[in-house]
Z-matrix of the N, CA and C atoms (Angstrom, degrees):
N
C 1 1.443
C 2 1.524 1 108.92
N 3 1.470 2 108.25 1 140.64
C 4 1.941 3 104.04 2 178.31
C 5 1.471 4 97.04 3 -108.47
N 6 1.348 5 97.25 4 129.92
C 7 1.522 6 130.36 5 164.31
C 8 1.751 7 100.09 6 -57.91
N 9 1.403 8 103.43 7 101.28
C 10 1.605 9 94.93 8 162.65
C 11 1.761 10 117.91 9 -66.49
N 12 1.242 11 101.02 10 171.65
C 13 1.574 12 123.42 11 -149.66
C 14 1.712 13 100.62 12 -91.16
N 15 1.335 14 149.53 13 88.09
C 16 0.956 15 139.34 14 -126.02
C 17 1.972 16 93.79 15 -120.99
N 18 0.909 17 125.97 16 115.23
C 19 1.248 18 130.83 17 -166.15
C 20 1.809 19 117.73 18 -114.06
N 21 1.252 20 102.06 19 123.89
C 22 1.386 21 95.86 20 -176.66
C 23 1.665 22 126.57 21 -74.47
N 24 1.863 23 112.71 22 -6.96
C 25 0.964 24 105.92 23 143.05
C 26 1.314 25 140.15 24 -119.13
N 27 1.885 26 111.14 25 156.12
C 28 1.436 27 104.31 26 -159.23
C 29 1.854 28 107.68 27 -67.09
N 30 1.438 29 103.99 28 157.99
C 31 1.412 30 106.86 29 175.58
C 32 1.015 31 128.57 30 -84.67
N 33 1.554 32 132.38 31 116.36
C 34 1.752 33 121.04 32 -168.12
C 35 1.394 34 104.45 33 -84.96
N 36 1.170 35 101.98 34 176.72
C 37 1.663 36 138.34 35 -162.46
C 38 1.802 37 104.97 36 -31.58
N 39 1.907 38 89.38 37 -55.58
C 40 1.616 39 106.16 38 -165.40
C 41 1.888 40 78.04 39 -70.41
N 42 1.341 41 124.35 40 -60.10
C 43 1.388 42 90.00 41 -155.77
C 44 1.934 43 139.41 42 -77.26
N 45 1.076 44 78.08 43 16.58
C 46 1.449 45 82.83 44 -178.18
C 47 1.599 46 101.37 45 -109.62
N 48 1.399 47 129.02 46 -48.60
C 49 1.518 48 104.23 47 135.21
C 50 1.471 49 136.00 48 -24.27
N 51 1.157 50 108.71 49 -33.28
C 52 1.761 51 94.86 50 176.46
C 53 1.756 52 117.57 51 -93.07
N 54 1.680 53 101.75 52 -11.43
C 55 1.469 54 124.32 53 176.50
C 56 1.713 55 99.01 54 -76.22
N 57 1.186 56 113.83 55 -45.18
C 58 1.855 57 125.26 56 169.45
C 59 1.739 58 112.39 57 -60.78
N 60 0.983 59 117.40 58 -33.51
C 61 1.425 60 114.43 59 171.55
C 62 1.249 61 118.40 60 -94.20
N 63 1.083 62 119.89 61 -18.86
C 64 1.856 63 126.47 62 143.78
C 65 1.135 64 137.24 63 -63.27
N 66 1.263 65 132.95 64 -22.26
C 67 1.400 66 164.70 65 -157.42
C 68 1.508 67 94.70 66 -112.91
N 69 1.594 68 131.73 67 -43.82
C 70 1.376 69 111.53 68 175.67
C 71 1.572 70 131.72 69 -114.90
N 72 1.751 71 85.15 70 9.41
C 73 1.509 72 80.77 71 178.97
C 74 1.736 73 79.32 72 -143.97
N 75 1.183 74 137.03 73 56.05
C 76 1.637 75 136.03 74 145.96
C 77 1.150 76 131.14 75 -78.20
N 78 1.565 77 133.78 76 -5.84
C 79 0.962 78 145.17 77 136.15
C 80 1.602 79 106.71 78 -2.11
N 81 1.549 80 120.39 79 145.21
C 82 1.332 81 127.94 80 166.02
C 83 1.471 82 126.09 81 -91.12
N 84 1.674 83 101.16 82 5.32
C 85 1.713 84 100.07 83 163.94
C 86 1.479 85 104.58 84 -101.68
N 87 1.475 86 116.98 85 -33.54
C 88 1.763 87 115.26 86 161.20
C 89 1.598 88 122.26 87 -43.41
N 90 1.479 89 116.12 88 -40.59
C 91 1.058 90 128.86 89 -153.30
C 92 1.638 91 94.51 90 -103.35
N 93 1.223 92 146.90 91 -43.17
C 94 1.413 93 149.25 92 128.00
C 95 1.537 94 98.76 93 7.92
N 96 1.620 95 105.93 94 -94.82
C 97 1.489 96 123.43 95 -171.35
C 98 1.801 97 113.45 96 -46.37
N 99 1.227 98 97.86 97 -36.03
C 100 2.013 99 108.64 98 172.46
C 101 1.809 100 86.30 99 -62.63
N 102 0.722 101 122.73 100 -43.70
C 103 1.689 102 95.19 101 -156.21
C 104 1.394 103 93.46 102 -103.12
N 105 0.868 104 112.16 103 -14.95
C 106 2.045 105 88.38 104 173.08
C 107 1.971 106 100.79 105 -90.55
N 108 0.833 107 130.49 106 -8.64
C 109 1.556 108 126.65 107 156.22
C 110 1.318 109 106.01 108 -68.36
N 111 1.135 110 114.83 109 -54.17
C 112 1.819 111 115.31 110 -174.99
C 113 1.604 112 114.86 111 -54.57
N 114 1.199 113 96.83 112 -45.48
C 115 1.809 114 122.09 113 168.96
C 116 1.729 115 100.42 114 -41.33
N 117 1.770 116 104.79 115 -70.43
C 118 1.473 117 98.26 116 -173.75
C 119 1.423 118 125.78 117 -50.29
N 120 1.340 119 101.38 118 -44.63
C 121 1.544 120 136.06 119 -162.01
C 122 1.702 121 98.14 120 -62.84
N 123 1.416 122 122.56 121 -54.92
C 124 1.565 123 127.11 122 -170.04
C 125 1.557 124 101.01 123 -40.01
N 126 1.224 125 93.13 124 127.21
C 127 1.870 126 114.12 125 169.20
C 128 1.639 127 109.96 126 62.92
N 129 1.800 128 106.83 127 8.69
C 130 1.599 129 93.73 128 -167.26
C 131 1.221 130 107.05 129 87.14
N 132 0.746 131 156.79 130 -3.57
C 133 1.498 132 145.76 131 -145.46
C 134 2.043 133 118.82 132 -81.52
N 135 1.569 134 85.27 133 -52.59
C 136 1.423 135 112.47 134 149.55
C 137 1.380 136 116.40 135 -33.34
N 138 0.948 137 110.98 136 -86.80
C 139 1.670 138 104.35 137 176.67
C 140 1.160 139 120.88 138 -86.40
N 141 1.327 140 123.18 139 30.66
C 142 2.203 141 126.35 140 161.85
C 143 1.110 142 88.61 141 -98.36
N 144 1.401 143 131.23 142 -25.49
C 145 1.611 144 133.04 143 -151.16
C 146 1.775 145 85.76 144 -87.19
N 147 1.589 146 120.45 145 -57.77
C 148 1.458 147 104.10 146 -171.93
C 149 1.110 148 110.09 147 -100.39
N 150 1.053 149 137.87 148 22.35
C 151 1.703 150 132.10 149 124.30
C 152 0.996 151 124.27 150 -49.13
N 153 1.488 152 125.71 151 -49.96
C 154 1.342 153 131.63 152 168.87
C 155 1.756 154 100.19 153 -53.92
N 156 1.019 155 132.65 154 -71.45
C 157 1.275 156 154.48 155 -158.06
C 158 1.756 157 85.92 156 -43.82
N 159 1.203 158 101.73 157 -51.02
C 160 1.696 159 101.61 158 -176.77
C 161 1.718 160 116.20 159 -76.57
N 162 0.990 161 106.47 160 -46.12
C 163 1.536 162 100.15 161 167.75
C 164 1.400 163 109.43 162 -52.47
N 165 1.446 164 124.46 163 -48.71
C 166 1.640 165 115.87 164 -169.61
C 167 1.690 166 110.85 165 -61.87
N 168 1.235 167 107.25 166 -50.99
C 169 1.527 168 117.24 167 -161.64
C 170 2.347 169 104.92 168 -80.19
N 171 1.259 170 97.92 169 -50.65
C 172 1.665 171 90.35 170 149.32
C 173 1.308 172 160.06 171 -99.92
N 174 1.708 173 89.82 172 71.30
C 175 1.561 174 95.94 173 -175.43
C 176 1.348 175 128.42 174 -18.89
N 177 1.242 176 121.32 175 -44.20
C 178 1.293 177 128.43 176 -149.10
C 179 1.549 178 119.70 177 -83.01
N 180 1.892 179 95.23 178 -12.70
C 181 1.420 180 110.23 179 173.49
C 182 1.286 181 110.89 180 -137.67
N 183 1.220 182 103.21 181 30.99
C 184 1.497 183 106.83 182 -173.00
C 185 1.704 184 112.71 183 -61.79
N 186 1.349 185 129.64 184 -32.29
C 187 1.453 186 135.52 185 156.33
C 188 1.314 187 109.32 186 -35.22
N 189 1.342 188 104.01 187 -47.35
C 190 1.335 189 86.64 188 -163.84
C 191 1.748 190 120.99 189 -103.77
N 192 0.909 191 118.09 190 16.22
C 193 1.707 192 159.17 191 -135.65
C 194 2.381 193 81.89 192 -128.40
N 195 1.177 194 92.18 193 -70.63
C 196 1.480 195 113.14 194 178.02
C 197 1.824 196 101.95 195 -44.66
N 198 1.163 197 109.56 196 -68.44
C 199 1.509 198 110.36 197 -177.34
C 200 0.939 199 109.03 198 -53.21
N 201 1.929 200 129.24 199 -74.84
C 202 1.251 201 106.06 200 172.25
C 203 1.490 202 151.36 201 -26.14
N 204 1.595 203 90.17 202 -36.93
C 205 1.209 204 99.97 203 -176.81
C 206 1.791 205 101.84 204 -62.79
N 207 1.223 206 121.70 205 -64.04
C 208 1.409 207 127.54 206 164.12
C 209 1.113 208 132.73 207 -9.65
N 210 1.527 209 99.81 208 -59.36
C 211 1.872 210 121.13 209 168.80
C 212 1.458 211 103.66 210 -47.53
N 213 1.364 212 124.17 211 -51.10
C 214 1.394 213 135.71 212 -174.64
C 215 1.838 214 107.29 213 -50.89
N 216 1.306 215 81.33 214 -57.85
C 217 1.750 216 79.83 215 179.49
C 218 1.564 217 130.69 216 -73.26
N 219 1.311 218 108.10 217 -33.91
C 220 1.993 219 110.44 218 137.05
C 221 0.992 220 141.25 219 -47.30
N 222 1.749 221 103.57 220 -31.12
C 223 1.578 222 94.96 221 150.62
C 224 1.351 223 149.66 222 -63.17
N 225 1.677 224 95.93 223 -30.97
C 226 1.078 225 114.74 224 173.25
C 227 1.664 226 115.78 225 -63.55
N 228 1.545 227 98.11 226 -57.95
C 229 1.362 228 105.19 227 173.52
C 230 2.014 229 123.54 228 -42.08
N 231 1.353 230 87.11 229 -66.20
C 232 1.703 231 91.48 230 152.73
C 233 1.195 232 119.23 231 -13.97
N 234 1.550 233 129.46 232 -81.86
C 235 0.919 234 139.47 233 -156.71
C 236 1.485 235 123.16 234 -83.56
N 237 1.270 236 106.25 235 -22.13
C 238 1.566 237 125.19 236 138.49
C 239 1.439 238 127.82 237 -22.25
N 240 1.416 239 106.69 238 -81.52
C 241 1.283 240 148.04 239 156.98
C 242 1.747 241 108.73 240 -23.43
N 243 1.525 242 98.81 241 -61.68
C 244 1.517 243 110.19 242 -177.21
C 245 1.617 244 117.24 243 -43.64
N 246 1.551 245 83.73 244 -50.96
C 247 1.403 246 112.00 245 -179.42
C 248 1.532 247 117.24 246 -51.38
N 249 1.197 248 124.49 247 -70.86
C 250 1.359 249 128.80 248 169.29
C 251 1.751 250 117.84 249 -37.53
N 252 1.187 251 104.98 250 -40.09
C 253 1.599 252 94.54 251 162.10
C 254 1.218 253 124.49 252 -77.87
N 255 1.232 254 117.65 253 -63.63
C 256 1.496 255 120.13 254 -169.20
C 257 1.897 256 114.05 255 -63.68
N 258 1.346 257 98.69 256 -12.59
C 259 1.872 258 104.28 257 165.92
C 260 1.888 259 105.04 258 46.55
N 261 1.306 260 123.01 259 28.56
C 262 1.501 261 100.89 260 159.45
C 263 1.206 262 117.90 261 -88.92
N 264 1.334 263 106.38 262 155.30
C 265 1.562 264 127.50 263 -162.14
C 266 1.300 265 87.19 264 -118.76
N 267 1.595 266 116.02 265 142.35
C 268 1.750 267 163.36 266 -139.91
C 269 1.430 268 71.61 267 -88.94
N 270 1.280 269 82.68 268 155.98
C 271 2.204 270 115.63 269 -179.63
C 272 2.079 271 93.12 270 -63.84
N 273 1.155 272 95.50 271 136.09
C 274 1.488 273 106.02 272 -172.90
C 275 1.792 274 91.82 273 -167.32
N 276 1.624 275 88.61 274 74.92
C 277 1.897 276 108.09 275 154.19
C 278 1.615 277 107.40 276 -145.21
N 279 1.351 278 106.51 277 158.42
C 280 1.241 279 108.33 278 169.71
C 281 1.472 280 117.63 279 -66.14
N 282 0.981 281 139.23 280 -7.37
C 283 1.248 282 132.69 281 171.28
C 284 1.793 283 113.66 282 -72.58
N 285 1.008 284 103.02 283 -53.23
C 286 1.462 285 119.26 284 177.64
C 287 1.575 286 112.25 285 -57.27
N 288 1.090 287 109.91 286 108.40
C 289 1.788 288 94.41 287 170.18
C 290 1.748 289 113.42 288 -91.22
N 291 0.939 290 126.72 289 152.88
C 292 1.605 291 137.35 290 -170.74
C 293 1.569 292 82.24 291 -116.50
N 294 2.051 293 106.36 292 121.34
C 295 1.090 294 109.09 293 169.03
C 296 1.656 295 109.29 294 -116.92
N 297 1.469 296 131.77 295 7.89
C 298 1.080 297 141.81 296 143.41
C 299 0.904 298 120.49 297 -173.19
N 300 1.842 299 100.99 298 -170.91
C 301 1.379 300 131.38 299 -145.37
C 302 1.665 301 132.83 300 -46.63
N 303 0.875 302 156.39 301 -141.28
C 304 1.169 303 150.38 302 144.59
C 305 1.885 304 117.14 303 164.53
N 306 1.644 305 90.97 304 140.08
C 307 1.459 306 78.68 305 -163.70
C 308 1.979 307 123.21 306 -76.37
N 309 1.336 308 100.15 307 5.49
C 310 1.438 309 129.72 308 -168.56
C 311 1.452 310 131.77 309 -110.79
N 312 0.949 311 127.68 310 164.05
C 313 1.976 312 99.09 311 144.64
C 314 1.186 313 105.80 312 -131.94
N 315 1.075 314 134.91 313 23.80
C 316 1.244 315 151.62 314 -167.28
C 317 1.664 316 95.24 315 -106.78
N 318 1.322 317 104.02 316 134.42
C 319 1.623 318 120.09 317 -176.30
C 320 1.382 319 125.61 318 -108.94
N 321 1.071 320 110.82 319 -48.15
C 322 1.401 321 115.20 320 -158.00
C 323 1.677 322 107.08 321 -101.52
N 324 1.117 323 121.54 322 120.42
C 325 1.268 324 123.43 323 12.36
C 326 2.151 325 102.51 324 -108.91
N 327 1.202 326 92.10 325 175.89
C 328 1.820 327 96.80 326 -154.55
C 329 1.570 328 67.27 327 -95.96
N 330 1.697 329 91.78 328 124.00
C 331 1.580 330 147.12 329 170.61
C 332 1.905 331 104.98 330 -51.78
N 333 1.428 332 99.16 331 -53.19
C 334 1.826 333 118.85 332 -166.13
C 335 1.911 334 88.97 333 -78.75
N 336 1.008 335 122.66 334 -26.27
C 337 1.645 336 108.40 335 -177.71
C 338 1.195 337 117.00 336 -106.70
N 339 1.555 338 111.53 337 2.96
C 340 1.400 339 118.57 338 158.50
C 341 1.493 340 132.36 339 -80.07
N 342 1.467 341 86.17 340 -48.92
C 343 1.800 342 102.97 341 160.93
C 344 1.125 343 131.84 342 -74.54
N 345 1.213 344 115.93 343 -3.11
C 346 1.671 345 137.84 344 -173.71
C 347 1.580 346 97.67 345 -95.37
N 348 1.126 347 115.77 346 -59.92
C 349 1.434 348 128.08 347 171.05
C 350 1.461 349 117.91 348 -33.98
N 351 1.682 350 108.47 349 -67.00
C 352 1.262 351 108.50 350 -172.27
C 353 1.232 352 105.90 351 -71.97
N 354 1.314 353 145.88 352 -38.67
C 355 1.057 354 158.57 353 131.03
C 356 1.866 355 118.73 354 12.53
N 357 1.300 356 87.88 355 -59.42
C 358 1.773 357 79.42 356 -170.05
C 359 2.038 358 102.13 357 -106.83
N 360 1.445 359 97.57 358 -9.03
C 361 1.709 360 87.83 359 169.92
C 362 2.010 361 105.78 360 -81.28
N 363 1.434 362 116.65 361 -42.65
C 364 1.436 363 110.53 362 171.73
C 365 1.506 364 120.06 363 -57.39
N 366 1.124 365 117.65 364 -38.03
C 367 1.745 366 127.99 365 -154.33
C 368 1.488 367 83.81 366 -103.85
N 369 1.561 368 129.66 367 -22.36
C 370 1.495 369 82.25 368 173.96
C 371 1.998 370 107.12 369 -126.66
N 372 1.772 371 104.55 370 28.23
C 373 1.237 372 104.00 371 146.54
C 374 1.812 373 106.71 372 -74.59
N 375 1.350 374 121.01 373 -31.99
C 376 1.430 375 102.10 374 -173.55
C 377 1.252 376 113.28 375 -81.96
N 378 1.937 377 137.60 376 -9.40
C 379 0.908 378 138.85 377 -172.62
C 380 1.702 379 105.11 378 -98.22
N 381 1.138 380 117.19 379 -17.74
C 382 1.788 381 136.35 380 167.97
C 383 1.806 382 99.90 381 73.05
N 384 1.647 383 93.49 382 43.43
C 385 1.699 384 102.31 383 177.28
C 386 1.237 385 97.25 384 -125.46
N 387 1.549 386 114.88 385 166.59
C 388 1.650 387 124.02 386 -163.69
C 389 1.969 388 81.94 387 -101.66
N 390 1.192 389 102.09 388 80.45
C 391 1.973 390 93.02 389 176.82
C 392 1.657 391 115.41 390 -82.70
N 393 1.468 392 107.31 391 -2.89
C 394 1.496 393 99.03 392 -165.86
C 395 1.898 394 80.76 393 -107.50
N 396 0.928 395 128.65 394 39.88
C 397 1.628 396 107.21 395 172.86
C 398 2.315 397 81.57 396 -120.82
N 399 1.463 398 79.65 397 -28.50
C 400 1.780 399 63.36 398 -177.53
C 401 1.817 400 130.34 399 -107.81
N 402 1.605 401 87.46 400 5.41
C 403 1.693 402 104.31 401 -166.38
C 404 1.748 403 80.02 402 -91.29
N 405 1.182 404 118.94 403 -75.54
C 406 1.449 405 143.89 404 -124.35
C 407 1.702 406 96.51 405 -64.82
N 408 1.307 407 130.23 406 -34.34
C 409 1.159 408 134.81 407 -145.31
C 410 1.934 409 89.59 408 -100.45
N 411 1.574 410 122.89 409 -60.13
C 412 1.277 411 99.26 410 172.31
C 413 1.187 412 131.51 411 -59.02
N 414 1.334 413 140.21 412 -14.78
C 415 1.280 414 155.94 413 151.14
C 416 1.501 415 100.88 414 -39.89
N 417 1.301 416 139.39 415 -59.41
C 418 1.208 417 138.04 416 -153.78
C 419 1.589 418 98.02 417 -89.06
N 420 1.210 419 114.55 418 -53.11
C 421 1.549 420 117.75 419 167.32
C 422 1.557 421 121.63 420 -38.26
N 423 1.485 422 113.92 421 -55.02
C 424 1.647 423 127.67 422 177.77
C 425 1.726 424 107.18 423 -62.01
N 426 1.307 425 113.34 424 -17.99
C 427 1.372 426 90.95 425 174.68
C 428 1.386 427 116.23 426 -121.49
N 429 1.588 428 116.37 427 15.56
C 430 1.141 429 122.56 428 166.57
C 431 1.502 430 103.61 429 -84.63
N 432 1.217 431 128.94 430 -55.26
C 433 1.773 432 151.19 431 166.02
C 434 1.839 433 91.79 432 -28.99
N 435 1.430 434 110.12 433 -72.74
C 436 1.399 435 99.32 434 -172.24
C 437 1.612 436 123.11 435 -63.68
N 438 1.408 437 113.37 436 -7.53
C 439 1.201 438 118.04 437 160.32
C 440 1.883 439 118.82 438 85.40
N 441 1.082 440 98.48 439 9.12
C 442 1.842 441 121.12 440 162.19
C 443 1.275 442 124.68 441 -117.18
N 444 1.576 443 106.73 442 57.62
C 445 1.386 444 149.06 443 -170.83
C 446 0.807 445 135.66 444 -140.69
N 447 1.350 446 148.84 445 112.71
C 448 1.894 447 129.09 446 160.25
C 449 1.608 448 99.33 447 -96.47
N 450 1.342 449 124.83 448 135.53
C 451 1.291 450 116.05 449 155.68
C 452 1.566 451 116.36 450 -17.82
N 453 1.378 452 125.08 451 -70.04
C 454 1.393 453 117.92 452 -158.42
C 455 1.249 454 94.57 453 -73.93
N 456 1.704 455 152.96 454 -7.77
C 457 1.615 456 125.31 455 167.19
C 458 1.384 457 102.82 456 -86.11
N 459 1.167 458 145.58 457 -11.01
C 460 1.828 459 139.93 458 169.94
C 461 1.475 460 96.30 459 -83.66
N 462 1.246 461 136.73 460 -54.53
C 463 1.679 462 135.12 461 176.31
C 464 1.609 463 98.60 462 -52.15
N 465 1.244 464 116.65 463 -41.13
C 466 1.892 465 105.60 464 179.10
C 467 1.513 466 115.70 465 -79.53
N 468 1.114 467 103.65 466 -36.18
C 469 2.081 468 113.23 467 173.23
C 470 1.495 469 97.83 468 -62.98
N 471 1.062 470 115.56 469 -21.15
C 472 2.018 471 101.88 470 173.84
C 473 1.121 472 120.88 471 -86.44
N 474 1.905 473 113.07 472 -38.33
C 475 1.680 474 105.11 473 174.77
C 476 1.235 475 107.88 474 -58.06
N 477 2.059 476 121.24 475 -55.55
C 478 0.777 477 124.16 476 -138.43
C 479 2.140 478 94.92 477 -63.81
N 480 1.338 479 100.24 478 -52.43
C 481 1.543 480 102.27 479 168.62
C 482 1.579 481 119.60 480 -37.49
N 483 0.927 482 123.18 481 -53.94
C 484 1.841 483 131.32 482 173.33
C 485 1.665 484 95.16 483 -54.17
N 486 1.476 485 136.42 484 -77.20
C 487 1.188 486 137.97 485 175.26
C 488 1.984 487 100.13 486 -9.74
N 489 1.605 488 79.91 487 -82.61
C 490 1.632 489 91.63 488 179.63
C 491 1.399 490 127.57 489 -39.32
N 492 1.512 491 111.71 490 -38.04
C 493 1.681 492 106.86 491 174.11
C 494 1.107 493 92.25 492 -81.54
N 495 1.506 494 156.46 493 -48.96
C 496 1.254 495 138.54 494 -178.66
C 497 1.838 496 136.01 495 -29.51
N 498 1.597 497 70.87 496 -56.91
C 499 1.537 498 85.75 497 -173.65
C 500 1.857 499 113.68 498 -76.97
N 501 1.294 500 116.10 499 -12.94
C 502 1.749 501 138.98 500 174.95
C 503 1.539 502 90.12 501 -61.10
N 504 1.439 503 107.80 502 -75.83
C 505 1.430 504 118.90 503 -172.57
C 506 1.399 505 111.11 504 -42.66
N 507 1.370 506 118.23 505 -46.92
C 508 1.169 507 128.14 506 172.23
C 509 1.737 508 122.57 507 -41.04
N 510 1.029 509 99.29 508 -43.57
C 511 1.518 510 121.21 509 176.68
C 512 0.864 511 111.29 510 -56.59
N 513 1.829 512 119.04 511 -82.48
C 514 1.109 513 163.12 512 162.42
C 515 1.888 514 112.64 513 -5.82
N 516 1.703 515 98.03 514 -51.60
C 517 1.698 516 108.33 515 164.24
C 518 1.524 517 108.27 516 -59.50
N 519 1.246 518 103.88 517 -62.79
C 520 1.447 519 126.05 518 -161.93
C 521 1.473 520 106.22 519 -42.01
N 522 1.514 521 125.60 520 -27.78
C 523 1.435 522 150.66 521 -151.12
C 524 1.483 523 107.39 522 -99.24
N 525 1.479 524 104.23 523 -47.71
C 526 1.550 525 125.24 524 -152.47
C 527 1.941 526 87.10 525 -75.61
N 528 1.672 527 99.59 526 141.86
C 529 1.378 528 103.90 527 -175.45
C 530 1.897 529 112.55 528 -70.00
């Protein structure tokens, strides 16, 4: 029999939500797929890589292939940024297990659902596919599962990401002859 983990403090809202999204998708093929998203996702990298990929292969929009790509990396930065002020520190209860790394401990807002965000509303206005109904949501899932998450910093890495593709686009018109 396992002795549950008995903690002298109580668990709030976000964390027992994040104990509920562990509990149904902790599985080691769930948790597999969480870390190779996290993998892509670290620093953006993932999507600077197919931004580039899109600027090279579509000439014809490669400008604008270029910006996005940009937006992507402001997002990141953004969310960077966020971070250094607002100073929250990553889920740290026993309920929660932390299944990796991170270059921070600082959470809020989650960096990978910011860049993920801007990411699939720019790249897939230029691809004329709905990419953020199917990018955006495992992204938010994989880093709740890996457990260096609260719900509300992946729900804030998406506005703040949407903001960011907003305001790109915004530009982007403003630019266009």
């Amino acid at each position: 029999m396992v002795t549950p983990v008995i903690s002298s403090v109580a668990p709030t809202a976000e964390i027992r939500m994040l104990h509920a999204v562990q509990q149904l998708a902790g599985g080691a093929a769930p948790v597999r797929a969480a870390r190779a998203l996290s993998w892509f996702g670290e620093h953006a990298a993932g999507w600077l890589a197919l931004g580039a990929l899109g600027a090279t292969t579509d000439r014809q929009r490669r400008r604008e292939w270029l910006m996005a790509t940009s937006a992507v990396a402001a997002a990141h930065g953004a969310s960077i940024a966020v971070k250094r002020v607002v100073r929250r520190n990553r889920p740290d209860h026993p309920d929660v297990a932390v299944l990796a790394t991170t270059p921070s401990r600082l959470s809020f807002p989650s960096a990978h659902a910011t860049s993920t965000t801007t990411a699939a509303l720019l790249f897939g206005a230029l691809l004329r596919r709905p990419l953020a109904v199917v990018l955006v949501p495992p992204m938010l899932v994989a880093r709740l599962v890996l457990g260096v998450h609260y719900p509300s910093d992946v729900l804030a890495g998406t506005a703040l990401g949407g903001l960011v593709a907003l305001a790109a686009r915004r530009l982007s018109e403003r630019e266009t002859p």
